[in-house]
C-alpha positions, 0 to 999 in steps of 0.5 A: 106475202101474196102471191099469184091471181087471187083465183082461189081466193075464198076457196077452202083447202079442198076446193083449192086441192080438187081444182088443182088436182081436176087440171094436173088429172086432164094434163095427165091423161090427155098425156096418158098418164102422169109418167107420161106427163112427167116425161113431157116435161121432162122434154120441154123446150119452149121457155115459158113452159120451162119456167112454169114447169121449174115453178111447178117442180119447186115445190116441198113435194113431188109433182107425181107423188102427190098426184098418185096420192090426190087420186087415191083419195079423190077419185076413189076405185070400185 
């Protein structure tokens, strides 16, 4: 079964996995940090964000756990 827009089609995992991570990256810090942007969600009252954020927090894995280990992989510290 498809499912979404096709937008990664022809994308390998770690393309898909970048881009994914580079767009929940800009949300987090223009909330200044992922706990920030956990607690914004958290918060949420209109009901188109609601029922993306219900998406988004459906998934197998934690929203915040798999950013803080996308992280330490993909941006890598001095």
């Amino acid at each position: 079964m498809k499912r979404g827009t096709g937008r990664f089609d022809g994308l390998s995992y770690e393309e898909i996995e970048q881009a994914l991570f580079e767009n929940l990256h800009k949300m987090a810090t223009a909330a200044g940090g992922i706990d920030e942007l956990m607690a914004e969600w958290d918060d949420a009252t209109d009901q188109e964000e609601l029922a993306l954020i219900a998406q988004i927090r459906s998934h197998q894995r934690d929203v915040r756990a798999s950013y803080l280990e996308m992280e330490a992989r993909l941006c890598p510290r001095p």
